[in-house]
MARLUM-827144 format. One record per atom (N, C-alpha, C, O): x, y, z; chain; residue number from 1. Coordinates in pm, 1 decimal. Example, Ala and Ser with C-alpha at 12.3 -4.5 7.8 and 13.67 -1.06 7.14 Angstrom:
! residues 2
1319.0,-569.0,780.0,A,1
1230.0,-450.0,780.0,A,1
1320.0,-330.0,780.0,A,1
1423.6,-331.9,846.5,A,1
1285.0,-225.0,708.0,A,2
1367.0,-106.0,714.0,A,2
1290.0,3.0,787.0,A,2
1340.9,113.8,803.9,A,2
END
This chain:
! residues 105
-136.3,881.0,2052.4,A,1
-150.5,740.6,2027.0,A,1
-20.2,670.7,2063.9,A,1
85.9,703.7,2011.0,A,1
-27.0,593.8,2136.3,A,2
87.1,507.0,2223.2,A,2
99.9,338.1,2110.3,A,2
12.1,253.2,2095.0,A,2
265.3,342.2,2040.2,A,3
224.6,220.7,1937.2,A,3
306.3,113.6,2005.4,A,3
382.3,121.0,2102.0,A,3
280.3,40.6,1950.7,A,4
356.3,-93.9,2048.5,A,4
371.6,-153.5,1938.4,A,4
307.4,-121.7,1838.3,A,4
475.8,-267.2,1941.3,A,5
556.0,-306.8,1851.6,A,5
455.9,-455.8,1822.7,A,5
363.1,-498.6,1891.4,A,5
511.2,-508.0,1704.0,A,6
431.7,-590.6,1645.9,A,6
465.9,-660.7,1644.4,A,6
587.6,-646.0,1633.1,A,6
437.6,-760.0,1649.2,A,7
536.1,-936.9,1637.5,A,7
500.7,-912.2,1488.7,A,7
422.3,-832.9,1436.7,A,7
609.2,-1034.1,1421.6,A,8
671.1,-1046.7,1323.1,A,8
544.6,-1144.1,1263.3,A,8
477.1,-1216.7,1336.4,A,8
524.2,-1130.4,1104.1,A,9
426.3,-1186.2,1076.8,A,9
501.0,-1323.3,1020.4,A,9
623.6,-1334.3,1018.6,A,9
413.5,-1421.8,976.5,A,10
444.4,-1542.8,955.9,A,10
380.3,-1557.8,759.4,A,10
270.3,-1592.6,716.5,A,10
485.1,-1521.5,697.8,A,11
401.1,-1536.6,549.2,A,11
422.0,-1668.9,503.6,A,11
539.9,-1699.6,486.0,A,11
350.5,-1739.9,484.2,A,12
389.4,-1919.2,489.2,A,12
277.8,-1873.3,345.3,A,12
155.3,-1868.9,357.1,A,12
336.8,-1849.0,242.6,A,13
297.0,-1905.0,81.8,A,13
241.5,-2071.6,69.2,A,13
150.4,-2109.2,-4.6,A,13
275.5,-2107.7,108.0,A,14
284.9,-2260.8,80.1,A,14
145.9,-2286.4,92.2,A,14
88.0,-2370.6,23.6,A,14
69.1,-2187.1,212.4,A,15
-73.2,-2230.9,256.3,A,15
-167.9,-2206.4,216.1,A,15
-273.3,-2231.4,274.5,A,15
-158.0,-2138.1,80.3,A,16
-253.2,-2051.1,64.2,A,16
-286.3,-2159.7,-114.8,A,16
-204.5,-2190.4,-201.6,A,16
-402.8,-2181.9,-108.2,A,17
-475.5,-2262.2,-240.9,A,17
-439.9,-2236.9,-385.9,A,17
-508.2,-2146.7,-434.4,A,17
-397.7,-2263.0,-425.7,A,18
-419.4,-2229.2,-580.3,A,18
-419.7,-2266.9,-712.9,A,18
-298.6,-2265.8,-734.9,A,18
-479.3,-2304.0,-830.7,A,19
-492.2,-2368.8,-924.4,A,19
-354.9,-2396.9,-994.5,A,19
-259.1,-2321.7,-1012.1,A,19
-370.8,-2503.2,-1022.6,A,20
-245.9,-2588.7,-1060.3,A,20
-165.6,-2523.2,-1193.0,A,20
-219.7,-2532.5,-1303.2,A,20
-51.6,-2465.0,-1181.3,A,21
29.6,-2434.4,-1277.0,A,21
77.0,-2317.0,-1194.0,A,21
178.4,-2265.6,-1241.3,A,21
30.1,-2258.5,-1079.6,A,22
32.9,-2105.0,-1056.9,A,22
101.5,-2098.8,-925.6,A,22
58.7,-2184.8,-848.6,A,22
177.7,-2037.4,-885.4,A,23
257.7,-1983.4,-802.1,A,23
221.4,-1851.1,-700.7,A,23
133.2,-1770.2,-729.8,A,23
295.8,-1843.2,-589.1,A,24
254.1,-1683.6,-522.1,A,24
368.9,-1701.7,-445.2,A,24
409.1,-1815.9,-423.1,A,24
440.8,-1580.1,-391.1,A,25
515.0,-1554.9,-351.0,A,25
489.4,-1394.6,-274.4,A,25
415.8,-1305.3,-316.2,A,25
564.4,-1393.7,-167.1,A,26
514.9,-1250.6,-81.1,A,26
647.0,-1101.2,-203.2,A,26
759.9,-1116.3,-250.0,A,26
582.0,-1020.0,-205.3,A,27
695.2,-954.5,-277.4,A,27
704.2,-822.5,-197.4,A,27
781.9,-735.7,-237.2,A,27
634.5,-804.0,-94.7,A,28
684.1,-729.3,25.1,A,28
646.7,-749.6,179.3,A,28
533.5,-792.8,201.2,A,28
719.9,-726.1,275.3,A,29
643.9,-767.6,406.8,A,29
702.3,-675.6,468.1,A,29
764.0,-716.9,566.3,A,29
707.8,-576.2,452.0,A,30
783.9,-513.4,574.2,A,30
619.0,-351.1,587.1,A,30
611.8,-275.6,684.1,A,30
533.8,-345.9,483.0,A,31
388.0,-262.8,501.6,A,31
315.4,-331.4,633.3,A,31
328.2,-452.7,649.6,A,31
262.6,-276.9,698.1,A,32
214.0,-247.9,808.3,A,32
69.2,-346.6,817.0,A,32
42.4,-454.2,870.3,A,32
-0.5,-254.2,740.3,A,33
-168.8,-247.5,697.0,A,33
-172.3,-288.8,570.5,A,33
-281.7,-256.6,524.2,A,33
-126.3,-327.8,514.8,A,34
-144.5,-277.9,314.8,A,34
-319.6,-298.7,312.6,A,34
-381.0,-388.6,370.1,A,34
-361.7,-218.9,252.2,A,35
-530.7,-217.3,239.7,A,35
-551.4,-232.7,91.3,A,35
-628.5,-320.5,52.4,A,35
-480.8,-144.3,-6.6,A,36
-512.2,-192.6,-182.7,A,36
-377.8,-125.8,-262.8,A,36
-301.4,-39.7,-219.3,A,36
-374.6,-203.3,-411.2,A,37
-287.0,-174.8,-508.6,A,37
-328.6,-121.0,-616.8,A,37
-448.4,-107.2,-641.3,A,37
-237.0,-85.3,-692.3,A,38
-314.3,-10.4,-799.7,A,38
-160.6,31.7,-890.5,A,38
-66.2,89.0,-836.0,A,38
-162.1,-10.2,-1035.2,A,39
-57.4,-9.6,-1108.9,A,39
-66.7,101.2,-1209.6,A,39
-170.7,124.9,-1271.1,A,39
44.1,168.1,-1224.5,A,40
48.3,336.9,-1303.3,A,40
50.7,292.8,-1454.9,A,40
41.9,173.9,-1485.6,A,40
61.2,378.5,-1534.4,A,41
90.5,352.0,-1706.1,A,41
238.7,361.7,-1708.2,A,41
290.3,358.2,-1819.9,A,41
317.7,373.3,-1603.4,A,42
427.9,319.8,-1629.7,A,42
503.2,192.9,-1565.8,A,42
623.0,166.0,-1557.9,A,42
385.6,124.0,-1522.4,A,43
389.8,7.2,-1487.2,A,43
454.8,10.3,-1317.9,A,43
536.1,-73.4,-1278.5,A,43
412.5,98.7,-1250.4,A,44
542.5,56.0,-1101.6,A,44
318.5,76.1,-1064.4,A,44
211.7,128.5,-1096.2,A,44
434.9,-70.6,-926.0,A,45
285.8,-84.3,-799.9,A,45
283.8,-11.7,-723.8,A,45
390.2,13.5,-667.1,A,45
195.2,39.3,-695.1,A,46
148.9,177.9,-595.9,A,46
117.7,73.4,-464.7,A,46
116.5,-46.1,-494.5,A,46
102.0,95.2,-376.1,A,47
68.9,24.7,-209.2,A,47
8.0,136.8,-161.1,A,47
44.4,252.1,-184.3,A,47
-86.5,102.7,-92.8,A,48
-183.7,182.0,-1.1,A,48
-170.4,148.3,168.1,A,48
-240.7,59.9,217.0,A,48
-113.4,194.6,217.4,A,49
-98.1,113.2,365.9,A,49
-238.8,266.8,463.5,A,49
-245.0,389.3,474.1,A,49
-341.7,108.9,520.0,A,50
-446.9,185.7,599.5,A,50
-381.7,322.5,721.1,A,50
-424.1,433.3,754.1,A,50
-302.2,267.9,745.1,A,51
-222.7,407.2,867.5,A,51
-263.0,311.7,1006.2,A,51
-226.4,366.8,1110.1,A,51
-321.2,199.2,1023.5,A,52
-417.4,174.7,1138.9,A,52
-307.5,170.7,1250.4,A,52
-344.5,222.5,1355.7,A,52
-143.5,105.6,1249.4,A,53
-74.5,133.2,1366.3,A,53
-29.2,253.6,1389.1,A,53
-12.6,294.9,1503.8,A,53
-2.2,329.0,1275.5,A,54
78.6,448.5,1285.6,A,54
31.5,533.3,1287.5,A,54
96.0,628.8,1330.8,A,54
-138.2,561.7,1234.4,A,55
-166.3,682.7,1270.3,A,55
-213.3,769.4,1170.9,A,55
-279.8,870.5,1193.5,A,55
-175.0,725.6,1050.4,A,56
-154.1,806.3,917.3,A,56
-134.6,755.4,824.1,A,56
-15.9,731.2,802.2,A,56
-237.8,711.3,718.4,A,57
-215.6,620.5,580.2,A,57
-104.1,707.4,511.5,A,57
-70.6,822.6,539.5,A,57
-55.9,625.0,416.2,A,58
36.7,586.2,348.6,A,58
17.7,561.5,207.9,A,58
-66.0,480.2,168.6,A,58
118.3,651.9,102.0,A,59
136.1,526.6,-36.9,A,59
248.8,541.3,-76.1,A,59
305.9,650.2,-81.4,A,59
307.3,409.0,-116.6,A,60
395.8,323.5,-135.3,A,60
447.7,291.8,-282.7,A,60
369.8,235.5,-359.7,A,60
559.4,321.3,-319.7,A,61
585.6,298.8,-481.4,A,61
700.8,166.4,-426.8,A,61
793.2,168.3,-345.5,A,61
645.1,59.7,-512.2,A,62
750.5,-75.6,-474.9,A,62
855.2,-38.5,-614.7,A,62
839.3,-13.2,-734.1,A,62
955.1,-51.1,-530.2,A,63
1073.1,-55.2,-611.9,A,63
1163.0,-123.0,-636.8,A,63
1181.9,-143.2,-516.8,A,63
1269.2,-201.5,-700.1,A,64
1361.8,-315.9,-652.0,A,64
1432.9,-274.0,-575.2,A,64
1516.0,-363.8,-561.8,A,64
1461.7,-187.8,-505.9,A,65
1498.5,-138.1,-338.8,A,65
1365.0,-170.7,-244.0,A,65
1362.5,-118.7,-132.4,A,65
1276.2,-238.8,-277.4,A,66
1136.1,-217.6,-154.6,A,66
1048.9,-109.6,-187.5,A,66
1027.1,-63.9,-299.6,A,66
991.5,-66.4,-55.4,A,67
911.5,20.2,-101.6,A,67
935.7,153.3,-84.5,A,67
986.1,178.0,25.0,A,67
911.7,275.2,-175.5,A,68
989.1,433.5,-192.0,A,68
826.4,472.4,-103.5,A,68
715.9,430.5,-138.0,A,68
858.2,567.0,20.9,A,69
756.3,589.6,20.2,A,69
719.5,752.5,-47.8,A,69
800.6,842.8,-68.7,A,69
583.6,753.1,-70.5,A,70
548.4,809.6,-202.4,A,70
472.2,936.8,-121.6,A,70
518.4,1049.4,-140.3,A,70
419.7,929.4,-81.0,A,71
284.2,1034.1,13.5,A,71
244.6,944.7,119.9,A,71
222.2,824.2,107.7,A,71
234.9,1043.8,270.4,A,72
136.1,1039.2,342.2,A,72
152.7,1114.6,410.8,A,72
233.9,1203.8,386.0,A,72
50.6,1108.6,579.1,A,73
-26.2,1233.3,641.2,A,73
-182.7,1234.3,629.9,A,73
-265.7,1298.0,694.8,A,73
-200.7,1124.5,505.4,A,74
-346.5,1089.3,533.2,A,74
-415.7,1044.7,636.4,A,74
-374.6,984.4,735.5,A,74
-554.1,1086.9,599.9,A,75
-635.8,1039.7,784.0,A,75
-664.3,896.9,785.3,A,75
-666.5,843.6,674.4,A,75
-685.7,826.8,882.5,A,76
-730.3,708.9,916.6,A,76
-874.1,658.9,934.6,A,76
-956.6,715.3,1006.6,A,76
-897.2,545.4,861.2,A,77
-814.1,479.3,824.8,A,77
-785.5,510.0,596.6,A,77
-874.8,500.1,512.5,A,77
-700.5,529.7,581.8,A,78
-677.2,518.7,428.6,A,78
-750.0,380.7,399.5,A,78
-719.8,274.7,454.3,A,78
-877.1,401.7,280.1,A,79
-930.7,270.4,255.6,A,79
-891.2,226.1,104.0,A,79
-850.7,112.9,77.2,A,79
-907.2,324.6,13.3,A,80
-826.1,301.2,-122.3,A,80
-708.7,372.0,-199.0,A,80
-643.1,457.1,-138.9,A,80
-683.1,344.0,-313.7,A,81
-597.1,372.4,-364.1,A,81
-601.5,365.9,-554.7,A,81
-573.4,251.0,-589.0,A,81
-623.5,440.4,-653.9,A,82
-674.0,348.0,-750.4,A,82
-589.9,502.9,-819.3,A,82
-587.5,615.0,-768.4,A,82
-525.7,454.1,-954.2,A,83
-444.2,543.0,-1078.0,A,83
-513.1,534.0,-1193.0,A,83
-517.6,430.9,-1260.3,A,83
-584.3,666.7,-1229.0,A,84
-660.3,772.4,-1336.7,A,84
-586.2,869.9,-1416.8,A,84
-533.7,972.1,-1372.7,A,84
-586.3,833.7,-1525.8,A,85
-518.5,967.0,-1632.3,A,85
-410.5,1028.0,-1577.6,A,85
-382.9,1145.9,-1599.5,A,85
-331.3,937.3,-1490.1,A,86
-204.6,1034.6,-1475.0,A,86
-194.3,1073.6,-1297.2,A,86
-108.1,1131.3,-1230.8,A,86
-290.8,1027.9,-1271.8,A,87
-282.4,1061.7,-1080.6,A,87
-321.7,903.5,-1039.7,A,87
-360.2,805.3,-1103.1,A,87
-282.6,940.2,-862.2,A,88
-347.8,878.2,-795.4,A,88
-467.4,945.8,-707.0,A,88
-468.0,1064.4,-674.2,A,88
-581.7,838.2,-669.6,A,89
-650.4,933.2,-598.2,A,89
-645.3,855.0,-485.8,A,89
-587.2,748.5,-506.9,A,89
-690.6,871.6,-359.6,A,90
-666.7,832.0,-248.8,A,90
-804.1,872.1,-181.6,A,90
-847.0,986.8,-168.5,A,90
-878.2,727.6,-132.6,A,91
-956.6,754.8,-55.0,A,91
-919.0,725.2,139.6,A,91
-853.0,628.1,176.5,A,91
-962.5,804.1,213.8,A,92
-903.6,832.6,336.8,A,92
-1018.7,979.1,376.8,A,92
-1045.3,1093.0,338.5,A,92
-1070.2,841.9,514.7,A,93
-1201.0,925.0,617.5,A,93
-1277.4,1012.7,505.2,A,93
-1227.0,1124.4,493.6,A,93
-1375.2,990.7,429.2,A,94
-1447.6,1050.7,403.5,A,94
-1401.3,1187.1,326.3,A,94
-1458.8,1295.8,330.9,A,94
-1264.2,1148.5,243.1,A,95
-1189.3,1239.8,154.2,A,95
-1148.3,1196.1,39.0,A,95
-1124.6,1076.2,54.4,A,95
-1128.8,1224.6,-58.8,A,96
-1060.1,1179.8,-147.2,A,96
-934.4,1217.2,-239.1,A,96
-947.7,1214.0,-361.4,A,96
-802.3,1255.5,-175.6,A,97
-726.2,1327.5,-254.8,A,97
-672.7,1276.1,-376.7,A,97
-656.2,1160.2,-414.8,A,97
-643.5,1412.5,-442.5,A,98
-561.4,1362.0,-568.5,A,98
-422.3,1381.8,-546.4,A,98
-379.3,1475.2,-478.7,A,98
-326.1,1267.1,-620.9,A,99
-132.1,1265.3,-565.7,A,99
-83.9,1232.0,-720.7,A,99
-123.2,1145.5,-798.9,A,99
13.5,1331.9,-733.5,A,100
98.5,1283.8,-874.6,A,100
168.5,1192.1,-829.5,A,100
183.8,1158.4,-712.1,A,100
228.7,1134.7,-956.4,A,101
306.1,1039.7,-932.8,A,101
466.8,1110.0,-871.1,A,101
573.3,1048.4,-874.4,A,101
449.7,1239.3,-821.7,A,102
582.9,1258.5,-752.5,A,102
530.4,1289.3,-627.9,A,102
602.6,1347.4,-546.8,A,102
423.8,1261.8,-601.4,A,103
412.9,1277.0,-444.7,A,103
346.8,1393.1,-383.7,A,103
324.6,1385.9,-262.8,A,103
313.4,1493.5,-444.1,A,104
247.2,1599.2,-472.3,A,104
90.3,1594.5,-419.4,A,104
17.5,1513.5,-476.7,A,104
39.0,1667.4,-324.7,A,105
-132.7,1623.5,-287.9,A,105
-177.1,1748.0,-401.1,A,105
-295.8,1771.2,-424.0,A,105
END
């Protein structure tokens, strides 16, 4: 797979609708694909990036450094991502693995 570089996206917050009192702000841009989130019992956001430029989904622990990446090598495209009793499970092509929260398949 031959990747070619991406122009730079344009996150303009400002454009996007929302009921009066409420705010949004981008709190990462540098994920690829991001496809879904999903928050642990110890409160950190998990990121699911589809793999669609690179080849190979992705998950993502956002950290106040950005994002740690957490696991991948998954097949394409990675479609979810969702945290159960202590794992993540990861859906990707017609699989579904299970990942501790240290990264572990």
């Amino acid at each position: 797979m031959v990747q070619t570089a991406q122009p730079k996206r344009n996150y303009r917050t400002e454009t996007i609708k929302l009921p009066q009192g409420y705010k949004i702000e981008a709190v990462e841009t540098n994920i690829t694909t991001p496809i879904g989130l999903t928050i642990t019992d110890r409160n950190e956001l998990i990121i699911a990036d589809a793999g669609i430029i690179s080849g190979r989904g992705k998950i993502y622990r956002l950290t106040t450094n950005g994002p740690q990446l957490l696991a991948d090598g998954f097949n394409t495209p990675l479609t979810g991502v969702t945290f159960y009793k202590g794992y993540l499970y990861v859906a990707h092509r017609s699989v579904i693995t299970r990942v501790s929260l240290d990264g572990k398949k």
